[in-house]
C-alpha positions, -999 to 999 in steps of 0.1 A, spaced: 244 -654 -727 258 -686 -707 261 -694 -673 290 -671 -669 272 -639 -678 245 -652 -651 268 -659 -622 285 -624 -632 253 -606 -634 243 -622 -601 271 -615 -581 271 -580 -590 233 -575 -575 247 -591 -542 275 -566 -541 253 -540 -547 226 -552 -524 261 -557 -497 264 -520 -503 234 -510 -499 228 -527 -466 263 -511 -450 253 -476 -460 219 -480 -446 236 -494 -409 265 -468 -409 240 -433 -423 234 -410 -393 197 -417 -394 199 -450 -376 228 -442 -354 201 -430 -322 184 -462 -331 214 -489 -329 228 -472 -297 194 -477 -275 193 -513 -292 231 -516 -275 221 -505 -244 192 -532 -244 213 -558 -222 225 -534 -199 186 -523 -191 174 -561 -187 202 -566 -163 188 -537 -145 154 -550 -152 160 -583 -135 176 -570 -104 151 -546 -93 122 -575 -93 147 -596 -79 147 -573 -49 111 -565 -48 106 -608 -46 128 -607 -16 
């Protein structure tokens, strides 16, 4: 076994670890999860504004 076999070996773990990863973000599972971390900015904004007007 050289370095080859190695850097082969290797770079197939990554690809399956790649794999792995975009199943896990794309499975229906995580989907409610992802969309309430998208909506995070949009809630801050709303967040900031209403002590903004409570300071006033």
């Amino acid at each position: 076994m050289d370095i080859n076999d190695l850097r082969g070996i290797l770079t197939a773990i990554i690809f399956i670890a790649f794999v792995g990863i975009w199943v896990w973000a794309w499975s229906h599972r995580r989907k409610e999860d992802f969309d309430a971390s998208a909506a995070l900015p949009l809630e801050e904004d709303t967040y900031i504004e209403s002590n903004e007007r409570e300071n006033i």
